[in-house]
C-alpha positions in Angstrom: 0.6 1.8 52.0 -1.4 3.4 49.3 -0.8 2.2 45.4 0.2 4.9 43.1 -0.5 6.0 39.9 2.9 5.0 38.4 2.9 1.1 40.6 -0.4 0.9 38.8 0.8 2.4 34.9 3.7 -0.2 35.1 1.3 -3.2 35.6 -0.6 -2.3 32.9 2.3 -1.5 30.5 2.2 -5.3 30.5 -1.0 -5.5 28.5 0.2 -5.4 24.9 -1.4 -4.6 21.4 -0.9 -7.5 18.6 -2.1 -4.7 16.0 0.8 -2.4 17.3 3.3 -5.0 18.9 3.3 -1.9 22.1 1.6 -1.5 25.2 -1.5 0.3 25.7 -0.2 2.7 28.1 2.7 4.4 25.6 -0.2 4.2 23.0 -2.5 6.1 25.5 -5.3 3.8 26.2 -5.2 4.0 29.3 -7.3 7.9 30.4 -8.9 9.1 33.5 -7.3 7.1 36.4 -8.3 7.6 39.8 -7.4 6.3 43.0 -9.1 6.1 45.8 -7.9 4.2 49.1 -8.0 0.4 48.4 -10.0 1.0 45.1 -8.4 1.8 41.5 -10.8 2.8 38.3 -9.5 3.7 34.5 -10.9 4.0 31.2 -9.6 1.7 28.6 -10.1 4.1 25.2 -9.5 1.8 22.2 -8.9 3.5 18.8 -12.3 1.9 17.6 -15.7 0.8 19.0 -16.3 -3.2 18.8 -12.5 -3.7 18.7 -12.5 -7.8 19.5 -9.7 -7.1 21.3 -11.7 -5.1 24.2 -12.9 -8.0 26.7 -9.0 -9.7 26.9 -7.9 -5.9 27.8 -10.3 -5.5 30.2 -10.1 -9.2 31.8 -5.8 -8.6 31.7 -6.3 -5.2 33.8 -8.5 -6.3 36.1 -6.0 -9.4 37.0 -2.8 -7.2 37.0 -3.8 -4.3 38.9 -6.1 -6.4 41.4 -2.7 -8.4 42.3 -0.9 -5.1 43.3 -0.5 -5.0 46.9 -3.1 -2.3 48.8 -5.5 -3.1 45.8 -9.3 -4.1 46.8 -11.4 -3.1 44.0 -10.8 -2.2 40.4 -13.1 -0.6 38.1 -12.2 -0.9 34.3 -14.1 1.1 31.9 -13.9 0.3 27.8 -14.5 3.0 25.4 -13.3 4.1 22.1 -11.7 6.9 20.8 -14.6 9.6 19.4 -13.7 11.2 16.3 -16.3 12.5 13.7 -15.8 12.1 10.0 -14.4 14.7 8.5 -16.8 16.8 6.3 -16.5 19.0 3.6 -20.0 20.3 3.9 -21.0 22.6 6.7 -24.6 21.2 7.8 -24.7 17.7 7.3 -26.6 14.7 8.6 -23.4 13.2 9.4 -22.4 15.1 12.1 -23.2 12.8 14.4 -21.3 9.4 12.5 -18.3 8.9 14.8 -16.3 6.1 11.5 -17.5 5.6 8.0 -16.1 2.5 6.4 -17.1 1.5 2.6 -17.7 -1.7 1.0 -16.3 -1.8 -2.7 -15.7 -3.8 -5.9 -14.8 -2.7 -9.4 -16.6 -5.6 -10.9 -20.6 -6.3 -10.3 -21.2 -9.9 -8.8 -18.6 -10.3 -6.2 -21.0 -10.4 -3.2 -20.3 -6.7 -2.1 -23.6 -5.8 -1.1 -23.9 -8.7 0.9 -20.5 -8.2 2.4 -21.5 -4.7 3.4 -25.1 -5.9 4.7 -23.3 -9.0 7.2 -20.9 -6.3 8.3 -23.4 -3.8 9.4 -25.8 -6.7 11.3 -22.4 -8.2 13.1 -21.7 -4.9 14.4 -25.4 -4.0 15.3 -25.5 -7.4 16.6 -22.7 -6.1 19.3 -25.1 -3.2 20.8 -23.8 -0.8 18.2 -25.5 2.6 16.8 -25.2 1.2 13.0 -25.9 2.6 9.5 -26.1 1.1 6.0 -26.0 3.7 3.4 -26.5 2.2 -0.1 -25.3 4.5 -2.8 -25.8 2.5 -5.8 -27.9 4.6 -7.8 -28.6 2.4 -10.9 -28.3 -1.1 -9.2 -29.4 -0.9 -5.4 -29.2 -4.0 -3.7 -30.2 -3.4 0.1 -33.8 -3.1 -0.4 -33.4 -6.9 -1.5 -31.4 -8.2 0.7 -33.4 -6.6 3.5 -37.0 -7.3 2.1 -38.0 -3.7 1.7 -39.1 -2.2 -1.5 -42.3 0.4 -0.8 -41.4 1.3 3.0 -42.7 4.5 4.0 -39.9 7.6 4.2 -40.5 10.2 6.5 -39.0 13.6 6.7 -38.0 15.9 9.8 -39.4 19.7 10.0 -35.7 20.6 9.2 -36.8 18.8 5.8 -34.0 15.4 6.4 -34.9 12.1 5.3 -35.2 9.4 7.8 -33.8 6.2 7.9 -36.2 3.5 7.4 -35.2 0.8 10.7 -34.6 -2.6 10.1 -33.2 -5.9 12.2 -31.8 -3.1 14.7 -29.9 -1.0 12.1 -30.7 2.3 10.2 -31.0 1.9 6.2 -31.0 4.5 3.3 -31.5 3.6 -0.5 -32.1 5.6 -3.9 -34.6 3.1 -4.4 -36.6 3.9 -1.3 -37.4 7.0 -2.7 -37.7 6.4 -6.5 -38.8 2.9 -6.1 -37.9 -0.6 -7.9 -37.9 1.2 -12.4 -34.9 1.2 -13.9 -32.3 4.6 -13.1 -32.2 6.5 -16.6 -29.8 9.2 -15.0 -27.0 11.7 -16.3 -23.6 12.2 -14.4 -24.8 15.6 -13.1 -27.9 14.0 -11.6 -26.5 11.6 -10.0 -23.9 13.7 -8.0 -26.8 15.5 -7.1 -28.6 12.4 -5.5 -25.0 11.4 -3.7 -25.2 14.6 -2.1 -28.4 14.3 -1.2 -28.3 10.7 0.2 -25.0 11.9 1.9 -26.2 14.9 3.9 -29.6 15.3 3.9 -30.9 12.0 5.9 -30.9 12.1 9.9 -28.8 9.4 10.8 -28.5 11.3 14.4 -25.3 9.5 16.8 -23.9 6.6 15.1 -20.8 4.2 16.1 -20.3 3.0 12.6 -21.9 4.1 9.0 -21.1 1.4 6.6 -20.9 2.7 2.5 -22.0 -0.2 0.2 -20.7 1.4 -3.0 -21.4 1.0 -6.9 -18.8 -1.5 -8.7 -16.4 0.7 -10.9 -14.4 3.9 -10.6 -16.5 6.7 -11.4 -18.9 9.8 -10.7 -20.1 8.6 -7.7 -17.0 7.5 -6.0 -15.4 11.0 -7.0 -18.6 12.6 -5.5 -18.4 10.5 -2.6 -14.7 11.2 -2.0 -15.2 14.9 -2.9 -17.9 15.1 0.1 -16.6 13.1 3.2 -13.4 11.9 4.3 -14.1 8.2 5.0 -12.5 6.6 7.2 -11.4 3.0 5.5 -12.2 1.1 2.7 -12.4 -2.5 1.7 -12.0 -4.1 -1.5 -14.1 -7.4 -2.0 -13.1 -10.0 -5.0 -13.0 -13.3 -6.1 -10.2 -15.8 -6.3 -11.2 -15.8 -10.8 -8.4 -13.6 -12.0 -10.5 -11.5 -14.0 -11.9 -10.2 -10.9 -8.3 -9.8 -9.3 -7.5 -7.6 -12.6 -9.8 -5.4 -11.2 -8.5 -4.9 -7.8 -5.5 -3.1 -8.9 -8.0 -0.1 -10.4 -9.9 -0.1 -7.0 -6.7 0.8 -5.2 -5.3 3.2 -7.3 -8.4 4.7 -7.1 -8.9 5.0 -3.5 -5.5 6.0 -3.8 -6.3 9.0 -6.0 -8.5 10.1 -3.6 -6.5 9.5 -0.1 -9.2 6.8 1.1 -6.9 4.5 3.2 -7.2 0.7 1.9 -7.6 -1.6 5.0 -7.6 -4.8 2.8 -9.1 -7.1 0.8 -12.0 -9.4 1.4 -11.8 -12.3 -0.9 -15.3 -14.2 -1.0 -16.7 -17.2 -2.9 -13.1 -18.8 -2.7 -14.4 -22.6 -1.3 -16.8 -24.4 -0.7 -17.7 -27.5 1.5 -19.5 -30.3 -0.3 -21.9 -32.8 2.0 -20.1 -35.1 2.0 -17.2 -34.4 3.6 -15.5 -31.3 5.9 -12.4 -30.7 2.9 -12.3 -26.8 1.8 -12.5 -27.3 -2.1 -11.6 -24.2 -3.8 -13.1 -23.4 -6.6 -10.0 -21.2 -8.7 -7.3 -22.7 -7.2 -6.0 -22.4 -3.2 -3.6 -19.5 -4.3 -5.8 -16.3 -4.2 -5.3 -14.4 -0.6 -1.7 -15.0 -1.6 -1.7 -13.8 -5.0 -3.5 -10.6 -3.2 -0.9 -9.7 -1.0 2.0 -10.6 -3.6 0.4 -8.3 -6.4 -0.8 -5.8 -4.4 1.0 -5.6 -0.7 -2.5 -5.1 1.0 -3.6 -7.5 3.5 -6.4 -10.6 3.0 -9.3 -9.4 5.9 -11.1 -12.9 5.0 -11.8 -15.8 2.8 -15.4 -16.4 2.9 -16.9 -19.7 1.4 -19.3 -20.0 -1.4 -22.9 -20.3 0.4 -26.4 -19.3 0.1 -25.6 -18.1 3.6 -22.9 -17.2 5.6 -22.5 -19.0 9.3 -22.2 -16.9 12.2 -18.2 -17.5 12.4 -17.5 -16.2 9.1 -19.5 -13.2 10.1 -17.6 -12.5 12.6 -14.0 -13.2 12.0 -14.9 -10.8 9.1 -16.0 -7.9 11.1 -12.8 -8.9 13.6 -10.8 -8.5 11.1 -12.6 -5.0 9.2 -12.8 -3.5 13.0 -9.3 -4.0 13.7 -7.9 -3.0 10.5 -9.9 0.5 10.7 -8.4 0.9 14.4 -4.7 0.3 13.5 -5.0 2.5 10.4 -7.2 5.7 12.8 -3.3 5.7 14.7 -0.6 4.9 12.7 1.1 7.0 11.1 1.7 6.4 6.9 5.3 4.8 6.7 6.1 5.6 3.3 10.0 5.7 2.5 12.2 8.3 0.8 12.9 6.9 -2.5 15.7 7.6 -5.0 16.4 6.3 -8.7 18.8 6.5 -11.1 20.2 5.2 -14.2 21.0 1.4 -12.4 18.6 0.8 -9.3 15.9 2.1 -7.3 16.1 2.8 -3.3 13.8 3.2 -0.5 14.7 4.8 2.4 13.0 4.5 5.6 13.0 7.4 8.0 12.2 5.4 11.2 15.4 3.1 10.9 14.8 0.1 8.6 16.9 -1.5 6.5 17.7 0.6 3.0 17.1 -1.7 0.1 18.1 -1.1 -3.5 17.0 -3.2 -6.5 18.8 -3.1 -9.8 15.9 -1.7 -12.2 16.2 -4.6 -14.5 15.5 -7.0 -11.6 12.4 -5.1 -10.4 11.3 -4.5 -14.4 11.4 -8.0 -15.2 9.2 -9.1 -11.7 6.5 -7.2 -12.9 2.9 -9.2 -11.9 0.8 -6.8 -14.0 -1.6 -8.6 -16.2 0.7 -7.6 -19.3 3.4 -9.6 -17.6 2.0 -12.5 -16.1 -1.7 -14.3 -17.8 -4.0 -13.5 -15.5 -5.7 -17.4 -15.9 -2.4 -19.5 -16.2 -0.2 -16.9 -14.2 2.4 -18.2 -16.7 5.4 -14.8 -17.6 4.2 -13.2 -20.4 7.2 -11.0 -20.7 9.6 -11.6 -22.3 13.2 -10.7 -20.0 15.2 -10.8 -22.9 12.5 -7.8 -24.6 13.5 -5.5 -20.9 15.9 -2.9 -22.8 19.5 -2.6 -20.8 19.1 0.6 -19.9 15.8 0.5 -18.3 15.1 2.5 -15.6 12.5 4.5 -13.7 10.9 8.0 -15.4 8.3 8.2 -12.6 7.7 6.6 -9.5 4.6 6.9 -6.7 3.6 5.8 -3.6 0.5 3.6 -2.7 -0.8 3.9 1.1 2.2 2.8 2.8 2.5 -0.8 1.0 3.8 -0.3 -2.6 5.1 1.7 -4.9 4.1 2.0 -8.7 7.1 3.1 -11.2 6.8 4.3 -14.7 9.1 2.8 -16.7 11.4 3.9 -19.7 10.1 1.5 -21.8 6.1 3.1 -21.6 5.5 -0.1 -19.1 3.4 1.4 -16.0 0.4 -1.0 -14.7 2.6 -2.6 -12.1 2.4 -2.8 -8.3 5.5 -3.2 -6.5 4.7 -4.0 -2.5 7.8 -3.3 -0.4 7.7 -6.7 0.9 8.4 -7.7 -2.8 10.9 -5.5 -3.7 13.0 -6.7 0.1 13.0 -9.8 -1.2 14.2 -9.1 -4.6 17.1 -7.2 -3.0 18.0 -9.9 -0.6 
């Protein structure tokens, strides 16, 4: 008796997704399958290329639809899902980038460049098509880090730059082209050079471009966001809370400009000494948490203090990047309803969790903003007995689908409330 499409469907609607807690064949992994006699073959289409996840799929199908009965043979193919980035420019030399992720910080000597560089090498180091583009126009860091100051850039007769090659990956810099003297540059003329480093160098068919942005907030992260739809960010920091400060600025700035956040990547928080295999950590053991309390976003990695990174931290960081980027390319954004009044504030969600309402003096007096909390000590600055009685909410907005941020009666607005926060405060 011959197997069927639906005997073999079931088996593999065993095989489930941790990312999505569902099975790949309601997600619709599972494309082009064919039976033929004794011998079944299927693609496997993840939501991203590299997914870690890719070889236990594969090894799970091949053992649960090769111990169907009338089974001989069974083919299983992995891909990933091809999407383009969405431009806002009609000839660009990204037409051909299938995700563009990028690496930021909104305060210089966090380790971002380097972050972005050992991301783009892990995932070239897994047989993908891989870009670094390095838009830091006044500081670049990649010819540095890759030993290349004076290489040679050629052009194509369509008048594109291209990428000078390196250690299997394709690099672009500013400071290929205008060398290693200082960048004494106006706003307009550095949107100009964004452009031109955006669109006009060939990167031809690539799995992955990876952004390694300028610390801050400004002209050339508007420009950037103006041009391309990327795909995913991440935020790198330090466990010192004067680099935490600045984390809240780099979401509500992605925000601003409907980048999706996939997390944060917290590096230089411990160190190993010689003498022993004890994590020490150099601002305390409390920073990933204090990450995902403040801000509601998710810790990718905690990567050690080192002159260089071992080829486990390496990966469990792109692991962690590659899978956050796939979740976020299919989920959709689970932002409540929310309603306020004069007492409390309630969010509402649509796809049938619990409602939860906090009284607003409760949720004004947990404020973790820097003007409520020290940002060394994390000793309460506030003052509850200062929170007026009739506080409430004069403005309140969403950010991604992890937290909200209220202006308050009282003028108070630089707080993040995460939704995971607010639960608890109403339980």
């Amino acid at each position: 008796m011959e197997i069927t499409k639906e005997e073999v469907l079931k088996a593999l609607s065993q095989i489930i997704d941790p990312d999505f807690q569902r099975d790949i064949v309601s997600l619709g992994f599972v494309q082009k399958l064919e039976i033929h006699g004794g011998r079944v073959s299927f693609d496997i289409e993840l939501t991203t290329p590299a997914c870690p996840l890719s070889p236990v799929f594969q090894k799970q199908a091949e053992e649960l639809v090769g111990a169907l009965r009338g089974v001989d043979e069974v083919v299983v193919t992995m891909t990933a899902q091809r999407r383009g980035p969405r431009l806002k420019a009609e000839d660009s030399g990204l037409q051909g980038v299938r995700s563009i992720v990028a690496v930021s910080s909104c305060k210089g000597g966090v380790g971002k460049s380097t972050i972005a560089s050992l991301l783009a090498r892990t995932l070239a180091g897994r047989d993908l098509s891989v870009g670094l583009l390095d838009m830091d126009i006044y500081g670049p860091s990649i010819p540095t880090l890759f030993n290349l100051h004076k290489p040679d850039v050629f052009a194509t007769p369509e008048n594109r730059m291209i990428p000078v090659e390196s250690e299997g990956l394709k690099l672009m810099s500013f400071a290929f082209l205008a060398g290693d003297g200082p960048m004494v540059l106006r706003g307009p003329m550095v949107s100009q050079y964004v452009q031109k480093l955006l669109h006009e160098v060939e990167w031809g068919d690539l799995d992955v471009l990876v952004l390694d942005l300028p610390p801050g907030t400004g002209d050339i992260q508007l420009t950037i966001s103006q041009s391309i739809q990327v795909d995913g960010s991440v935020i790198v920091t330090t466990p010192h809370q004067l680099s935490l400060t600045d984390v809240r600025k780099g979401i509500l700035m992605f925000e601003k400009v409907n980048v999706p956040v996939l997390g944060v990547i917290e590096n230089m928080a411990w160190f190993e000494c010689d003498s022993c295999t004890k994590r020490h950590y150099l601002f305390g053991d409390a920073g990933a948490k204090t990450i995902e309390t403040r801000f509601g976003l998710k810790t990718l990695a905690e990567l050690p203090l080192s002159q260089s990174l071992r080829e486990e931290h390496a990966d469990a960081l792109t692991d962690s990047v590659i899978r956050a980027l796939g979740k976020e390319s299919i989920q959709k954004k689970e932002s409540p309803e929310i309603d306020f009044d004069a007492s409390s504030i309630t969010l509402r969600w649509l796809d049938g969790k619990k409602t939860v309402s906090v009284p607003n003096d409760v949720l004004r007096k947990s404020c973790a903003c820097a003007l409520c909390i020290d940002e060394m000590s994390r000793r309460p600055i506030l003052d509850p007995a200062s929170v007026p009685n009739d506080i409430h909410a004069v403005k309140i907005e969403t950010i991604g689908n992890y937290a909200i941020a209220v202006d308050w009666s009282d003028g108070h607005n630089s707080g993040f409330f995460p939704y995971k926060t607010i639960q608890e405060l109403a339980r």
